[in-house]
N, CA and C of each residue as an Amber inpcrd file, in Angstrom:
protein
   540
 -13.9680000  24.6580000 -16.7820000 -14.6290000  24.2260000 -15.5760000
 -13.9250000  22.9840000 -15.0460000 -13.8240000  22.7860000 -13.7350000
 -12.8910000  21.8240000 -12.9490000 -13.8410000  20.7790000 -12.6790000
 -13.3950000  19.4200000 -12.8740000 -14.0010000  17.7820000 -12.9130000
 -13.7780000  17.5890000 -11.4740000 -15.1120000  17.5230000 -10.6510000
 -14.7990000  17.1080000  -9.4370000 -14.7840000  15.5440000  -9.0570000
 -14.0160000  15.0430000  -8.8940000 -13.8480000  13.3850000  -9.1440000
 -14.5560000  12.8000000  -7.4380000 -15.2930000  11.8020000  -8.2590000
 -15.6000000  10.8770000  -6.6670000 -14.6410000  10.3500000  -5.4810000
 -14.7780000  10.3770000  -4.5690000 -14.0680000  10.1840000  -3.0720000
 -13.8500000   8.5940000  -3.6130000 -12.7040000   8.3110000  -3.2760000
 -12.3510000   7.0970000  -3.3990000 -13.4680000   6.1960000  -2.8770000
 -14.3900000   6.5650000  -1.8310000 -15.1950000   5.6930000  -1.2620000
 -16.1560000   5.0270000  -1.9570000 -16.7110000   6.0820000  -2.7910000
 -17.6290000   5.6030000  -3.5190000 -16.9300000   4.5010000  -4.9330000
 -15.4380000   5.0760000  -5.1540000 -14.8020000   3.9890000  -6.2680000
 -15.0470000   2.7880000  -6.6350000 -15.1660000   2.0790000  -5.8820000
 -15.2890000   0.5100000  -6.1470000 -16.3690000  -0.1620000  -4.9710000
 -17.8450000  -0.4250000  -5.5350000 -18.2470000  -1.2190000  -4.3010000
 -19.0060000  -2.1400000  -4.7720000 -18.0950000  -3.1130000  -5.3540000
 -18.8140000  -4.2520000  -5.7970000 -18.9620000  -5.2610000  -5.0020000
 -19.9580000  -6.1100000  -5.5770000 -20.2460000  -7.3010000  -4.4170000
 -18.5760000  -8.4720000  -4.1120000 -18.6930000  -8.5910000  -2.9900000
 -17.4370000  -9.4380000  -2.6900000 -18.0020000 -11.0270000  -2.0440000
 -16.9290000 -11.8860000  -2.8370000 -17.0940000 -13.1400000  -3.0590000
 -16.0630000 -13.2070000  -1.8070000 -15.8770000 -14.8230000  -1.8770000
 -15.4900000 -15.7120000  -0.7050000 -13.9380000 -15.3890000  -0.9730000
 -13.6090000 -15.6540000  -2.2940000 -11.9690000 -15.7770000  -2.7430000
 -11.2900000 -14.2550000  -2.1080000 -11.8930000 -13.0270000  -2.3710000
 -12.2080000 -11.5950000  -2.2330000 -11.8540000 -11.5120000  -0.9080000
 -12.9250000 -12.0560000   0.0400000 -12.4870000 -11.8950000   1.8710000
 -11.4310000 -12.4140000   1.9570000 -10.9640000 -13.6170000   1.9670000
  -9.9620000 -14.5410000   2.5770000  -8.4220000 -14.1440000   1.8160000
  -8.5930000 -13.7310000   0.3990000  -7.4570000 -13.2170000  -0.2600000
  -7.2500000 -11.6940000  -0.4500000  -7.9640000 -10.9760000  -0.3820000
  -8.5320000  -9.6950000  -0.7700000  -8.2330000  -9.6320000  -2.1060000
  -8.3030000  -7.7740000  -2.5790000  -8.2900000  -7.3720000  -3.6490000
  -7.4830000  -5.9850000  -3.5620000  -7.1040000  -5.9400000  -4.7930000
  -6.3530000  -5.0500000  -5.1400000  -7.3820000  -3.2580000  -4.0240000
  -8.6500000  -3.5860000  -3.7170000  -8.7610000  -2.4720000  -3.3160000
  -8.5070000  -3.0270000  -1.4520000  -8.5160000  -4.1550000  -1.3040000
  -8.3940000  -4.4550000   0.2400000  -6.9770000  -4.8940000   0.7020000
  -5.7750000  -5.0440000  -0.7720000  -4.6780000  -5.5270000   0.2040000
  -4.0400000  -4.7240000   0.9890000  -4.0190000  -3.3220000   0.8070000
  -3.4870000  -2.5190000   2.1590000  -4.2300000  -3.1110000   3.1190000
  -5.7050000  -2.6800000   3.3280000  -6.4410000  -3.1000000   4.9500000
  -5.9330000  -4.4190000   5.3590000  -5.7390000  -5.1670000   4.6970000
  -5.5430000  -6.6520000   4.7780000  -3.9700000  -6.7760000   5.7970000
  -3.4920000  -6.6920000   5.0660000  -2.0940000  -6.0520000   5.6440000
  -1.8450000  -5.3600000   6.7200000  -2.4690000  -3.8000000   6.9970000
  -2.1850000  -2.7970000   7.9980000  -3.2820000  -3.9580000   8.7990000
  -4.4540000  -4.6330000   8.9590000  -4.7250000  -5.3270000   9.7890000
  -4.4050000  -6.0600000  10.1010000  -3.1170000  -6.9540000   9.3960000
  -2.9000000  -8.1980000   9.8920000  -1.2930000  -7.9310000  11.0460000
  -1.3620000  -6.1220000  10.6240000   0.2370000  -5.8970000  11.4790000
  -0.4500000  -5.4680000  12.7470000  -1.4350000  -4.8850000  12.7750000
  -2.4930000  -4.8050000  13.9940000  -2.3070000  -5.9620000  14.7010000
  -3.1430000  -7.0380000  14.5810000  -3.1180000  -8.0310000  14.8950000
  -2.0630000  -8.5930000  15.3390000  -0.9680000  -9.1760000  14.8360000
   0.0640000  -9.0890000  15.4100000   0.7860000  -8.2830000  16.1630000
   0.7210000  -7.1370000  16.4280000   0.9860000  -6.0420000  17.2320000
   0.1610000  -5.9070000  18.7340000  -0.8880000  -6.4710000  18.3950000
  -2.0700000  -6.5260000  19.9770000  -1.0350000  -8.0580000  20.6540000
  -1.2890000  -9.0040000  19.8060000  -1.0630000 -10.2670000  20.1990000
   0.7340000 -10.0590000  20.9420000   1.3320000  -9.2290000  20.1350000
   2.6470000  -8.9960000  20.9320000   2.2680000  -8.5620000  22.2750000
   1.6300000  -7.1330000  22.1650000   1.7620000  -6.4840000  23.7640000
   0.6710000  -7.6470000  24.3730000  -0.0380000  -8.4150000  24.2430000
  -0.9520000  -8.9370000  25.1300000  -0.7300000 -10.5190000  25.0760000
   0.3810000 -11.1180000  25.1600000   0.6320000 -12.2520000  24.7120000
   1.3230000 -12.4960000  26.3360000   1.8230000 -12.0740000  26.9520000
   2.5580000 -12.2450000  28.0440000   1.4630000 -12.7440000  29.1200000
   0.9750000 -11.2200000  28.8830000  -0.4140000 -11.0800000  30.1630000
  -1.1790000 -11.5980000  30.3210000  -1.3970000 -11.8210000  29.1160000
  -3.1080000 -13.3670000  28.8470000  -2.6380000 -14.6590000  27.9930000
  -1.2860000 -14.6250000  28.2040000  -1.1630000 -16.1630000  27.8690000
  -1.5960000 -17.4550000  28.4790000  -2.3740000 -17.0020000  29.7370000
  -2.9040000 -18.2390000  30.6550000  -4.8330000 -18.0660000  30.3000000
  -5.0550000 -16.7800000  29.3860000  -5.8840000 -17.1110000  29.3220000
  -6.4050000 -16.2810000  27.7700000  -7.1170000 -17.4500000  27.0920000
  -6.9790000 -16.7550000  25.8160000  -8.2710000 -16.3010000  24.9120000
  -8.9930000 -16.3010000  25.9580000 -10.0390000 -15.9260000  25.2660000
 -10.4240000 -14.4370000  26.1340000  -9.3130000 -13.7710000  27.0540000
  -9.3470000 -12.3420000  27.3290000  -8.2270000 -11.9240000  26.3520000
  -7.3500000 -13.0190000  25.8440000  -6.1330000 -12.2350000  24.5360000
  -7.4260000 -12.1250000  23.1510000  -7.7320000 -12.7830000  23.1080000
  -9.2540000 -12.5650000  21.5350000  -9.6180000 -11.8060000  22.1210000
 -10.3730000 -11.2070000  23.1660000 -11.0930000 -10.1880000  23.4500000
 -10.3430000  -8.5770000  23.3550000  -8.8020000  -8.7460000  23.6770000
  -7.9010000  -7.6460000  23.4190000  -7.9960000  -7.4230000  21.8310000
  -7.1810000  -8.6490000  21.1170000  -7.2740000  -8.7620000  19.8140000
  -8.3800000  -7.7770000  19.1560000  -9.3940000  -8.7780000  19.5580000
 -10.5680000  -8.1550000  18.9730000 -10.9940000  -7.0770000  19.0500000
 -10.9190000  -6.4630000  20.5210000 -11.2070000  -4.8590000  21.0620000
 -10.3440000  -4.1140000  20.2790000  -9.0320000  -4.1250000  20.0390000
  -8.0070000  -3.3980000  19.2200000  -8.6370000  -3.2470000  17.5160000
  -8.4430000  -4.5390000  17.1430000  -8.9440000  -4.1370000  15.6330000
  -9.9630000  -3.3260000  15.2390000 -11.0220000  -3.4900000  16.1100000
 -12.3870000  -2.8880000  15.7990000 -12.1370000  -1.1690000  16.1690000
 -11.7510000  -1.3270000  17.5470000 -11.3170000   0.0840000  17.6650000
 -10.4880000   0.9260000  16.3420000  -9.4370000   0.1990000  16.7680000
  -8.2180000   1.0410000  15.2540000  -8.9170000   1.0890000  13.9780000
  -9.9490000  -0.1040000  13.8170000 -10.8930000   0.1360000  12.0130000
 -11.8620000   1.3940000  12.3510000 -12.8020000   1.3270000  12.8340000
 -13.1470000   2.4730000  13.6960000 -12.9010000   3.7440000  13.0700000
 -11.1050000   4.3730000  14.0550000 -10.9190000   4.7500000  13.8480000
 -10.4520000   5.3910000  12.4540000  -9.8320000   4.4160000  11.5030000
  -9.3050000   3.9270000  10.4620000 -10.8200000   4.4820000   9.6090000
 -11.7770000   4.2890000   9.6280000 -12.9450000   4.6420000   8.7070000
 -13.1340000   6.1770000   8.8760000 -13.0870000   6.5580000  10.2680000
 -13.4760000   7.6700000  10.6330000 -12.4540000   8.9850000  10.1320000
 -11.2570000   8.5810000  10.0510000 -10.3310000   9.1620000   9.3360000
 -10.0620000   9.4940000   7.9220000 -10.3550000   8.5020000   7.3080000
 -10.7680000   8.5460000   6.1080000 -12.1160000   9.2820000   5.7220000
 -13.0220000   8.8270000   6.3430000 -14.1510000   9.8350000   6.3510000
 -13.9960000  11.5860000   6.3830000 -13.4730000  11.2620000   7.5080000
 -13.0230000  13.2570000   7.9030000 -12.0860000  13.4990000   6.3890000
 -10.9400000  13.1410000   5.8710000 -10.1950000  13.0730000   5.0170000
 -10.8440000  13.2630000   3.9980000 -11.6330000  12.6920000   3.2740000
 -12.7620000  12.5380000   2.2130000 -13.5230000  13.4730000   1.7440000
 -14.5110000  13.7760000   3.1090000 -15.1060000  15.2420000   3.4780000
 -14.2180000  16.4180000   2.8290000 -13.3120000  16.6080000   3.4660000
 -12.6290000  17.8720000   3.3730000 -12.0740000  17.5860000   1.9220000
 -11.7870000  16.7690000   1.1740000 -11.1320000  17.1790000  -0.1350000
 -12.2960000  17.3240000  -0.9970000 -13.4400000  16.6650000  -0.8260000
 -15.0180000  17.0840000  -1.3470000 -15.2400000  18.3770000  -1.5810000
 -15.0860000  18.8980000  -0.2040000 -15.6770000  20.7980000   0.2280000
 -17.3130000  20.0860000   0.6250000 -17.6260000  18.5110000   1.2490000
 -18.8270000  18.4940000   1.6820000 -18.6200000  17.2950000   2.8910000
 -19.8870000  17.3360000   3.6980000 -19.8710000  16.0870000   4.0060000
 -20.2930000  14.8980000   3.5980000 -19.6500000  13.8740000   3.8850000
 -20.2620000  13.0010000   3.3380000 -21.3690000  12.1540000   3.2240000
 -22.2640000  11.4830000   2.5400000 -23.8190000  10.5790000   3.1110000
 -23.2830000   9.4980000   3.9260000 -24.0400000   9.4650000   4.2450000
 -24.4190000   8.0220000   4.6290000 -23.7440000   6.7780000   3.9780000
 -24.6040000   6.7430000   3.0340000 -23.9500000   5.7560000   2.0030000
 -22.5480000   5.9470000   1.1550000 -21.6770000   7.0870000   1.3870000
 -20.7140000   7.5670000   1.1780000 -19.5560000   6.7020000   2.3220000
 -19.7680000   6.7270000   3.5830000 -19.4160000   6.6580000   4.7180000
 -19.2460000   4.6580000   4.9920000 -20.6990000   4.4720000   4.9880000
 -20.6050000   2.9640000   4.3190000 -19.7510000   2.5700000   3.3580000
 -19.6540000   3.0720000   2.3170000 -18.5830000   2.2230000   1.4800000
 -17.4000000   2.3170000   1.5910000 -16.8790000   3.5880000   2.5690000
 -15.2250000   3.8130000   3.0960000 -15.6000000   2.7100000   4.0600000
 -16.5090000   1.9950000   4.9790000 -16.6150000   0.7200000   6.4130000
 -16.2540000  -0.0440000   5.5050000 -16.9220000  -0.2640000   4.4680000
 -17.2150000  -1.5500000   3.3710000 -15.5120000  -1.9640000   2.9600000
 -15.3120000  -0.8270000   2.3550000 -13.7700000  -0.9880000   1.5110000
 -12.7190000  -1.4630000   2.9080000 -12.7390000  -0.7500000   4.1830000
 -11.5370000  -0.7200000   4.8820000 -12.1610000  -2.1470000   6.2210000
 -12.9030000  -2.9680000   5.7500000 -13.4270000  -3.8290000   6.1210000
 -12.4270000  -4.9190000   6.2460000 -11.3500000  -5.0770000   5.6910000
 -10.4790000  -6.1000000   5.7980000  -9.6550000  -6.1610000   6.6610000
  -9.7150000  -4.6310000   7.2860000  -8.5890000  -5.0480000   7.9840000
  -9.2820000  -5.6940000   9.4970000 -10.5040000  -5.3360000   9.3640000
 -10.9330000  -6.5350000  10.2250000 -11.2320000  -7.9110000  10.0660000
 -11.0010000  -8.5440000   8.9510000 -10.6720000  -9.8090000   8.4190000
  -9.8690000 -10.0890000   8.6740000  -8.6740000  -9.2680000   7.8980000
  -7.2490000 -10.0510000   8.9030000  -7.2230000 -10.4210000  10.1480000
  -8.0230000 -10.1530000  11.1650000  -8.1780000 -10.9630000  12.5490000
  -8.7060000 -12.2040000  12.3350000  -9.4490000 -12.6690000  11.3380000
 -10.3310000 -13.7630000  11.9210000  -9.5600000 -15.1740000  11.8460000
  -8.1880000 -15.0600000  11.2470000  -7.6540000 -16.3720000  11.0830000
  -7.0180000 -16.3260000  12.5300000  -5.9910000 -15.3540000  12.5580000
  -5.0840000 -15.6950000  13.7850000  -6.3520000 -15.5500000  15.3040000
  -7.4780000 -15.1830000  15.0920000  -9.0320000 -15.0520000  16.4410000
  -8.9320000 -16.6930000  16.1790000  -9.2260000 -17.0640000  15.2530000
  -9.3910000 -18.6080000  15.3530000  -9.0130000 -19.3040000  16.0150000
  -7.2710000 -19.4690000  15.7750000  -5.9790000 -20.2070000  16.6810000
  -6.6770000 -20.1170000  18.0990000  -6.9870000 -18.7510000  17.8180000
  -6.5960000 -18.4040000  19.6850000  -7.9720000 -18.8940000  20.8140000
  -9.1320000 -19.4330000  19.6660000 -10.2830000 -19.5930000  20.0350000
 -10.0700000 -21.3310000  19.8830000  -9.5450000 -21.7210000  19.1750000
  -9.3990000 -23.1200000  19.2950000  -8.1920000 -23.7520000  20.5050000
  -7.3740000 -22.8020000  20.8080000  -6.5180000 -22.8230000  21.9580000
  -7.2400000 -22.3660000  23.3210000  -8.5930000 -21.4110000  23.6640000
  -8.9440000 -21.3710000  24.1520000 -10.4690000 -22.5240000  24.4350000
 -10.2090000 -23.1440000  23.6350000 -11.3120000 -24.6460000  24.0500000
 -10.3660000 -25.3460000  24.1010000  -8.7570000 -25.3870000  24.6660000
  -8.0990000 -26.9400000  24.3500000  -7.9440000 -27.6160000  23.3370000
  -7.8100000 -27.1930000  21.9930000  -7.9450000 -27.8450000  21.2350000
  -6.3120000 -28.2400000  21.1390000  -5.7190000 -26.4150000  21.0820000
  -4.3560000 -26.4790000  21.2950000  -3.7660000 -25.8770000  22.8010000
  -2.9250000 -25.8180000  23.2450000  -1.9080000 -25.2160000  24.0370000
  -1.6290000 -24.2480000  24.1560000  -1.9540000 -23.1840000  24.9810000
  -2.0830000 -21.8220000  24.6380000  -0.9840000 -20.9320000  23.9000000
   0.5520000 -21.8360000  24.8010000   1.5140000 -21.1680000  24.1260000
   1.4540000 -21.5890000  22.5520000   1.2180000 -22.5900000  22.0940000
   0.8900000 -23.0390000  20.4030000  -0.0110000 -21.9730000  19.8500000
  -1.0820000 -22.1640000  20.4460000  -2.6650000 -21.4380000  19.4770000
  -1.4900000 -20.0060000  19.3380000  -1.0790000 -19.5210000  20.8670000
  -0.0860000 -17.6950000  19.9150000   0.2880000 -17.9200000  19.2540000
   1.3070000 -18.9540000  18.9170000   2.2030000 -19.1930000  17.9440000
   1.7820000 -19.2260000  16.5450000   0.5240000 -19.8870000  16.5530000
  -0.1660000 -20.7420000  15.5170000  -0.9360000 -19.3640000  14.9390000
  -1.2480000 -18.3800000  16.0890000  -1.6200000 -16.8710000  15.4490000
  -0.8620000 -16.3620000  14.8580000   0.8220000 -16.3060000  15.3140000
   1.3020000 -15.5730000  14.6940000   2.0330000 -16.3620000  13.6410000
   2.1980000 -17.3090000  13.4850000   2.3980000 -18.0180000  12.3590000
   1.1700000 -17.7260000  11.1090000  -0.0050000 -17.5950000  11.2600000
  -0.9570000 -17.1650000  10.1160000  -0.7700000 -15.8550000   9.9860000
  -0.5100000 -15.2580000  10.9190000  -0.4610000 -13.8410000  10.3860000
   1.0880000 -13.0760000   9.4800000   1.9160000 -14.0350000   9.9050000
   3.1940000 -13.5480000   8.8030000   2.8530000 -14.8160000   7.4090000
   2.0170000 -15.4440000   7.7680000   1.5330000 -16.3280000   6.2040000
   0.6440000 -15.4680000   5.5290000   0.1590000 -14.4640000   6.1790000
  -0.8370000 -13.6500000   5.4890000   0.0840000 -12.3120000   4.5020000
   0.5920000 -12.4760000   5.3060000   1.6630000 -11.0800000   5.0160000
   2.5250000 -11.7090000   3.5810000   2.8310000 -12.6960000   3.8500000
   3.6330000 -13.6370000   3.0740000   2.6660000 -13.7160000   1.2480000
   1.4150000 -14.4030000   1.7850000   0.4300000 -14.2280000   0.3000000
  -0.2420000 -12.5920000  -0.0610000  -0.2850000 -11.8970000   0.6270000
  -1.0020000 -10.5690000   0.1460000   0.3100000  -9.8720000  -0.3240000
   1.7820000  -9.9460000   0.1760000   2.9290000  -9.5440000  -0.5470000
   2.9220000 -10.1290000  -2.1800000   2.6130000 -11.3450000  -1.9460000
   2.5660000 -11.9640000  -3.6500000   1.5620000 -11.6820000  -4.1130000
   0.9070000 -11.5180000  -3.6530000  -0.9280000 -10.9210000  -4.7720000
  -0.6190000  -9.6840000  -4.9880000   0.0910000  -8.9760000  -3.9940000
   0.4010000  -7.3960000  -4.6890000   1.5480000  -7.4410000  -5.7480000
   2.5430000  -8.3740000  -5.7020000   3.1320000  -8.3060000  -6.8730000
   2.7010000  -8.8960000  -8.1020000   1.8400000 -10.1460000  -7.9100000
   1.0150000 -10.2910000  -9.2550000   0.1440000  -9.5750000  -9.8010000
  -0.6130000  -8.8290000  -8.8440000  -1.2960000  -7.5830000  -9.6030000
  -0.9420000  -6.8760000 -10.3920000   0.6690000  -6.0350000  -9.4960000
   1.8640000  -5.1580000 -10.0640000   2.3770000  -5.3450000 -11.0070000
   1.6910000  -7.0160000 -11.5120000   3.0140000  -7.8640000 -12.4390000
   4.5860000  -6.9130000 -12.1330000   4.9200000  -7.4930000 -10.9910000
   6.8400000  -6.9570000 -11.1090000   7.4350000  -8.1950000 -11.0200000
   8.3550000  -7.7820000 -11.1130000   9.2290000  -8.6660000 -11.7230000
  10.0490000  -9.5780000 -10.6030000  10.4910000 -10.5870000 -11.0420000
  11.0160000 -11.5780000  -9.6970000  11.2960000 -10.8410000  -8.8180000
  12.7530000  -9.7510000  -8.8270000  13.3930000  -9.1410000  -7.6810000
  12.4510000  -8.3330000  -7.2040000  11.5470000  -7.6230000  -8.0580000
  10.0580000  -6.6980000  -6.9330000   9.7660000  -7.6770000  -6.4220000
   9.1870000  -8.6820000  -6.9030000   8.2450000  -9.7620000  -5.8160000
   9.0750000 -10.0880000  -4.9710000  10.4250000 -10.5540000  -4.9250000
  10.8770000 -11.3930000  -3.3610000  11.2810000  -9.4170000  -2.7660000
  11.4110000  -8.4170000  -3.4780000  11.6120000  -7.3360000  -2.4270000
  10.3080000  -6.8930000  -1.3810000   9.2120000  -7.2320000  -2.0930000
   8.0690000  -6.7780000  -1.8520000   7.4820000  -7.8510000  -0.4780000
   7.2250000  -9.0340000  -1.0330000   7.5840000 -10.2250000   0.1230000
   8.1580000 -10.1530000   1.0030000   9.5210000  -9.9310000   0.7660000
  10.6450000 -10.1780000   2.0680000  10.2610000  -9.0080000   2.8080000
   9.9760000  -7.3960000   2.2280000   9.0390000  -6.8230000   3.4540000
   8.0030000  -6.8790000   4.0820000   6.8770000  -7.4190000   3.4530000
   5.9640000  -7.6630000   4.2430000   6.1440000  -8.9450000   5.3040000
   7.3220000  -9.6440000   4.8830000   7.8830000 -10.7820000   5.7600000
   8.5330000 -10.1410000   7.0810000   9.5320000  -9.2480000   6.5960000
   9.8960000  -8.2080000   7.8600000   9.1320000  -7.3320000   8.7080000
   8.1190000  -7.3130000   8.2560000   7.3930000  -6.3240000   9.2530000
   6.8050000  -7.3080000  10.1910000   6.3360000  -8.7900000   9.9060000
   5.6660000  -9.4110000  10.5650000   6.8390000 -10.1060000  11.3200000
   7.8800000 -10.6790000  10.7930000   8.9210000 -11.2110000  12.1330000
   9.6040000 -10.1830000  12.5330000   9.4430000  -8.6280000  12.8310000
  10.3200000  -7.8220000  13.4360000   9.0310000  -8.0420000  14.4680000
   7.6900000  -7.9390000  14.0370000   6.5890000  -8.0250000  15.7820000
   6.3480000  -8.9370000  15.9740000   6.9860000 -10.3780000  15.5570000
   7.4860000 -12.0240000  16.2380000   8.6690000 -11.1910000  17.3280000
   9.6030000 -10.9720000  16.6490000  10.9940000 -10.8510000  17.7600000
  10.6510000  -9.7030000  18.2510000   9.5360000  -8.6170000  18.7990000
   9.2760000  -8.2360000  19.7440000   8.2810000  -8.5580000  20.5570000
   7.7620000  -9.3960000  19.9710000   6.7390000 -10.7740000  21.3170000
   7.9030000 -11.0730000  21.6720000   9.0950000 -11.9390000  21.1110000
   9.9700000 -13.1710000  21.9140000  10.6990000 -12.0030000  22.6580000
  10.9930000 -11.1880000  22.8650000  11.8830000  -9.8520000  23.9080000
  10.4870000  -9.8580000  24.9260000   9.7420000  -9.0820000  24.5570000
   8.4140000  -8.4310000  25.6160000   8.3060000  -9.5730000  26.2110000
   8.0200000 -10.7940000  25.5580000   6.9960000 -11.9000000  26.4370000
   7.8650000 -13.2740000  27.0460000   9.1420000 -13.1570000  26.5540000
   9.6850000 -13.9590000  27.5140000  10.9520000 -13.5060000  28.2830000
């Protein structure tokens, strides 16, 4: 007789601490990541257009992530379903929102910049900057938490790093093309 194994969704849904959001976990550093290239990816195409005003670029930002997680749950959901042979509950469905929840976290540092640039705190062209500067710092520590997890070895970690470093300054140097 064949072991029908639980949907990843239901895998892991333990309570999450402060260290957990802001750093993730071995079950959130993808979302963490694919959200923080989101993020940087909105802020590219919408950095030109609403650089005079930045609290309609957070509102893009923001409209994008939620949408793409959204979608991002709903996919997984459908995905889930079908390798089941059921649909899924409720509470099935919740814990795929729950788990892929980070990648709407990864917005809230570089939403910040852009919300403290949109009260003057900073300069609008700064607060982008200052977004996309957290968001290849994000890329930068969730590359090293995945290799300390991985425990690999120096050359995995700076290989592993230096890509998640590349993905985030290849959509820096297509803001600096698109937007100036």
């Amino acid at each position: 007789m064949a072991q029908v194994l639980a949907p990843a969704a239901v895998a892991d849904d333990a309570p999450v601490d402060l260290k957990t959001l802001a750093l993730g976990s071995r079950q959130t550093i993808a979302g963490m990541v694919y959200g923080t290239i989101m993020v940087l990816a909105a802020l590219t195409a919408g950095a030109k257009a609403f650089q005079d005003d930045l609290w309609e670029l957070g509102a893009v930002v923001t409209t994008t992530v939620l949408v793409l997680w959204f979608a991002h749950v709903y996919s997984h959901g459908l995905g889930e379903s079908l390798e089941l042979g059921r649909r899924l509950t409720l509470e099935e469905l919740g814990s795929i929102a729950r788990r892929e929840l980070s990648i709407v976290l990864a917005a809230a540092l570089p939403l910040a910049f852009l919300l403290l640039g949109a009260m003057g705190v900073f300069e609008g062209r700064t607060a982008i900057w200052l977004a996309f500067g957290v968001g290849v710092a994000t890329l930068t520590v969730q590359g090293i938490r995945f290799a300390l997890l991985e425990q690999l070895t120096v050359v995995g970690t700076i290989v592993t790093v230096a890509l998640n470093i590349s993905l985030g300054l290849a959509i820096v140097a297509l803001k600096v093309l698109v937007a100036h």
